[in-house]
N, CA, C and O atoms as a DFTB+ gen file, in Angstrom:
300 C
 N C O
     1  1     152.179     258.742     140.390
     2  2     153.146     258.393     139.371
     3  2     153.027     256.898     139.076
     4  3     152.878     255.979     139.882
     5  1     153.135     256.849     137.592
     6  2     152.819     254.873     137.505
     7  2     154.342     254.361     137.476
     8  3     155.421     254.944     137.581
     9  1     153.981     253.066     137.295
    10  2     155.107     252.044     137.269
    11  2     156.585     252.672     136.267
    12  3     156.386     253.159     135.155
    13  1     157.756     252.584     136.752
    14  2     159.076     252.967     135.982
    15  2     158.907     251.795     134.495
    16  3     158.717     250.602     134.732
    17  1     158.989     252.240     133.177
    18  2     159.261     251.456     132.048
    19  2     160.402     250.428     132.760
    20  3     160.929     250.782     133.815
    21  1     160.781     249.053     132.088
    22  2     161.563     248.458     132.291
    23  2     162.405     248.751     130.996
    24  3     161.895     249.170     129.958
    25  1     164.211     248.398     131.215
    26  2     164.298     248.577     129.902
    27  2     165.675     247.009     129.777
    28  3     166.537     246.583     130.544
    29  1     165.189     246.617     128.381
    30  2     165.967     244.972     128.586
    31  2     166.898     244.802     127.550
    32  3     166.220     244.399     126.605
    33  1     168.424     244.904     127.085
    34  2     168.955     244.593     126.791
    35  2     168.964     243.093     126.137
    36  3     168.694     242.043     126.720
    37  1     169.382     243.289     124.642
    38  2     169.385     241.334     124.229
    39  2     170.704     241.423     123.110
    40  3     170.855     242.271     122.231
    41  1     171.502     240.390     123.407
    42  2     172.320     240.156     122.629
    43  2     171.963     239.940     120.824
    44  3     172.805     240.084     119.937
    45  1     170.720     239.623     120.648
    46  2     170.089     239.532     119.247
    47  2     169.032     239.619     118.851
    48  3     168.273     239.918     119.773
    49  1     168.584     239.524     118.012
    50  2     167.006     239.767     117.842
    51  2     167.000     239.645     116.352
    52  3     167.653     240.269     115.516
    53  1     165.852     238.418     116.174
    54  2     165.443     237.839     115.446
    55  2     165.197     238.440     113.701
    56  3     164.567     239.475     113.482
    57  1     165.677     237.774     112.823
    58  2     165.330     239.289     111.280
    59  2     164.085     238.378     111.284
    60  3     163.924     237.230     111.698
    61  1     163.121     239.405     110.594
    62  2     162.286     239.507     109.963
    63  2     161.946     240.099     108.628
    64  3     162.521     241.154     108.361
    65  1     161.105     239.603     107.732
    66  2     160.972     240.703     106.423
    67  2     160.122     241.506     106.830
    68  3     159.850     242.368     105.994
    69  1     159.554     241.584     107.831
    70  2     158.520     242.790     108.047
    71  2     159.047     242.929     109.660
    72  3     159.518     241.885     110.111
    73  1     159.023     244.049     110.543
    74  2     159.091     244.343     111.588
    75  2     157.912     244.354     112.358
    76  3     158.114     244.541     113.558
    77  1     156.813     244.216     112.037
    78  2     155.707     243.862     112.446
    79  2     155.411     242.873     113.554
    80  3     154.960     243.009     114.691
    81  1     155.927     241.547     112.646
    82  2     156.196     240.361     113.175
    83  2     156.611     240.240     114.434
    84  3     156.071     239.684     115.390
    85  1     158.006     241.033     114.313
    86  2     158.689     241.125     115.372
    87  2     158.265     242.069     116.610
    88  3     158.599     241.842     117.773
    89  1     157.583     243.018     116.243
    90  2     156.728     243.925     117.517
    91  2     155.363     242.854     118.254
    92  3     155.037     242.874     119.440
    93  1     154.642     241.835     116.986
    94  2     154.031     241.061     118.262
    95  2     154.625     240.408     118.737
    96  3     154.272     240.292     119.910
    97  1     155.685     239.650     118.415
    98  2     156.567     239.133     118.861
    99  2     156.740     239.136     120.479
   100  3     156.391     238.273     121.284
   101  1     157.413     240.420     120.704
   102  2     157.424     241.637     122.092
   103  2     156.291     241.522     122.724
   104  3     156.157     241.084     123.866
   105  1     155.345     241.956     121.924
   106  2     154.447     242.084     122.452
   107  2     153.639     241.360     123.503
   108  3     153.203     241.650     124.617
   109  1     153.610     240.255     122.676
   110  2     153.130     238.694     122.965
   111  2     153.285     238.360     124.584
   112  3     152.504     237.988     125.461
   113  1     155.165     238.794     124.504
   114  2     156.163     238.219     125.531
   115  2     155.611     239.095     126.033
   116  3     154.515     238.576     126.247
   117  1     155.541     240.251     126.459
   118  2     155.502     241.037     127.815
   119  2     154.186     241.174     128.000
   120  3     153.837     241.971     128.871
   121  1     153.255     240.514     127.314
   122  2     151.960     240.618     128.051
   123  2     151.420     238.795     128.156
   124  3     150.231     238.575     127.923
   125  1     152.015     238.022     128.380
   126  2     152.532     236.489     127.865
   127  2     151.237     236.532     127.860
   128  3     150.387     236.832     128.698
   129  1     151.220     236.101     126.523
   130  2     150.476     235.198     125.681
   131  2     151.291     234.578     124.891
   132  3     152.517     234.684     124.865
   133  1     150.299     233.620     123.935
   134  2     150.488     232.763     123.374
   135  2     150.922     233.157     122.246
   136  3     150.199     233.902     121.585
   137  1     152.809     232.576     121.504
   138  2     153.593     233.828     120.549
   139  2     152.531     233.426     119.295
   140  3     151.672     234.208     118.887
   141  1     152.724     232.185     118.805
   142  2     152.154     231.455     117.930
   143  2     153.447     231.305     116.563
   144  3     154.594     230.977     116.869
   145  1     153.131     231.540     115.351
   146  2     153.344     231.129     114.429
   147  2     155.086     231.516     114.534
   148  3     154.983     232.732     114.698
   149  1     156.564     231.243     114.541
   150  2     157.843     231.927     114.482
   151  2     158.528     231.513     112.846
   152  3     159.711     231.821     112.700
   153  1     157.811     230.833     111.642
   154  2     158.140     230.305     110.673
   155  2     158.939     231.290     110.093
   156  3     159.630     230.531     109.413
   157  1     159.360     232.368     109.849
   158  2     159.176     233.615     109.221
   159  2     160.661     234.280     109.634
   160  3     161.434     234.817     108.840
   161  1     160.852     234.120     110.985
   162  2     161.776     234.145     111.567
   163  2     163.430     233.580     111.251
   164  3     163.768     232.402     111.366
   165  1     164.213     234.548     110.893
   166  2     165.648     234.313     110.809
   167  2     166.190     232.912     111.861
   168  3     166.622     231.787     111.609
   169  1     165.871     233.750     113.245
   170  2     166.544     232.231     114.420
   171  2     165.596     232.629     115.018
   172  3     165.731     233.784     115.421
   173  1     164.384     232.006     115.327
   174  2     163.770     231.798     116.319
   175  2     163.743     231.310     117.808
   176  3     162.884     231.395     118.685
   177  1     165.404     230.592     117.758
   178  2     165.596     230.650     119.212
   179  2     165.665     231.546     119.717
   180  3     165.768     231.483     120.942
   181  1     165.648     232.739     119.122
   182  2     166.235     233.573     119.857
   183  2     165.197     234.398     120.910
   184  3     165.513     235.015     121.928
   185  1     163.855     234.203     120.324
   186  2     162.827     234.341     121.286
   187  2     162.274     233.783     122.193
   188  3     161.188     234.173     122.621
   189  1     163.123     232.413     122.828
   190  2     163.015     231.747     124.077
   191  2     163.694     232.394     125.162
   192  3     163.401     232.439     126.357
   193  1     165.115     233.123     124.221
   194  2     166.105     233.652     125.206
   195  2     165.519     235.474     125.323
   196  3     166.320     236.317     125.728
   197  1     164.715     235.700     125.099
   198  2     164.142     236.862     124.667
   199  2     162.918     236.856     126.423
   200  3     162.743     237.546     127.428
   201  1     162.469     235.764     125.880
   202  2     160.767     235.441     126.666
   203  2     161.621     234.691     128.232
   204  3     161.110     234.622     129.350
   205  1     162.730     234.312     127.910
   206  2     163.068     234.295     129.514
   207  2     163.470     235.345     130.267
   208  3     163.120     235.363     131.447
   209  1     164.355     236.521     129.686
   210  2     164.732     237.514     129.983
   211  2     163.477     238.665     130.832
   212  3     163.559     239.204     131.936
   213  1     162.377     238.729     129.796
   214  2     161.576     239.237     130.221
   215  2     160.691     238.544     131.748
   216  3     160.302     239.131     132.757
   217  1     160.619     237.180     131.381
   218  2     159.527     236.554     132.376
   219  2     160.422     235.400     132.890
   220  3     159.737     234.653     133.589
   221  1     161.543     235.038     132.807
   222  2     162.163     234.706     133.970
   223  2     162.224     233.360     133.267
   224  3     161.950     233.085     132.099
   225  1     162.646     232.592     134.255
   226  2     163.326     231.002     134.056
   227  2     162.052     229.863     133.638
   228  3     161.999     229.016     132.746
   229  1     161.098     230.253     134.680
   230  2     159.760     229.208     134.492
   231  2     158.832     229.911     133.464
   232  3     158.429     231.074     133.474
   233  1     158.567     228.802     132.476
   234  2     157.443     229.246     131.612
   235  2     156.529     229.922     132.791
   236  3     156.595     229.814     134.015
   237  1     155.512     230.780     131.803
   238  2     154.086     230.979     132.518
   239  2     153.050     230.783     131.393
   240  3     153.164     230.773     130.167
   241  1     151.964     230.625     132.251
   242  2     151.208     229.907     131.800
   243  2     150.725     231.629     130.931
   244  3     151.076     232.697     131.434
   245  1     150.083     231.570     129.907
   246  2     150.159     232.177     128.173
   247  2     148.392     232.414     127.947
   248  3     147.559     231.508     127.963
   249  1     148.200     233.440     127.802
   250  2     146.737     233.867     127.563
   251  2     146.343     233.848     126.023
   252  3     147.296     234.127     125.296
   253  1     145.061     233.560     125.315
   254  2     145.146     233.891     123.642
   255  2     145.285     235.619     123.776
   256  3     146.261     236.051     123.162
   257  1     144.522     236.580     124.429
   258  2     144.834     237.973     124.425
   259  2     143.771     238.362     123.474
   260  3     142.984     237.467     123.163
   261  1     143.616     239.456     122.989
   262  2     142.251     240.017     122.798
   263  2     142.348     239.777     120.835
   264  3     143.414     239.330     120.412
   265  1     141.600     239.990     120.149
   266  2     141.546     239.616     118.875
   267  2     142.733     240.727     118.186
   268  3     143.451     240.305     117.279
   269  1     142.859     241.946     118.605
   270  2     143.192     242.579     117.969
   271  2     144.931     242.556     117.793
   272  3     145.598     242.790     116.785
   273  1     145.288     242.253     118.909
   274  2     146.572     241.757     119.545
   275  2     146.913     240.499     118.406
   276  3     147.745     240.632     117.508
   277  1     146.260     239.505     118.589
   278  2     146.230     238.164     117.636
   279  2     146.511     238.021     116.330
   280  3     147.189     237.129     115.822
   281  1     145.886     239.070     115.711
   282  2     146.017     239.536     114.295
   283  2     147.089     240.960     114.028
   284  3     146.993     241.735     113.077
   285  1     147.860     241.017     114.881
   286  2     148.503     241.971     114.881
   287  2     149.895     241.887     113.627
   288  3     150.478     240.826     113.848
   289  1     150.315     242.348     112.896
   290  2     151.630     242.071     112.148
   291  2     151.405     241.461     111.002
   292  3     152.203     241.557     110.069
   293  1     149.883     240.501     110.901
   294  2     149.444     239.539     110.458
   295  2     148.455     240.263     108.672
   296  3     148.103     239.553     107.729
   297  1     148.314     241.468     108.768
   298  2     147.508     241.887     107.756
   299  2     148.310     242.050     106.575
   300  3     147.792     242.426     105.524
């Protein structure tokens, strides 16, 4: 049997005009990498309080992640 899903509660989450955005967004965070661009974004703080929740108090150090990931939301 693999690992139990985690499941994370957030007081908000960021608008977007596309939801896209917002799935690499997630994405990004739970496989930390590097988010990149948040211009687009309603409140973008809100994905610090997002990316701590998931990965805790101390930054970690942020991978670029594979091309396809990168360009994700982005077409």
């Amino acid at each position: 049997m693999g690992p139990r899903p985690v499941l994370r509660l957030v007081y908000d989450m960021p608008k977007t005009r596309s939801g896209k955005i917002m799935r690499r967004v997630l994405t990004f965070i739970s496989n930390t990498m590097e988010i990149g661009d948040l211009t687009t974004l309603a409140n973008p703080e809100i994905v610090e309080q997002i990316r701590m929740m998931v990965q805790g108090e101390a930054k970690l150090a942020t991978k670029a992640g594979p091309e396809d990931f990168r360009s994700f939301g982005q077409e």
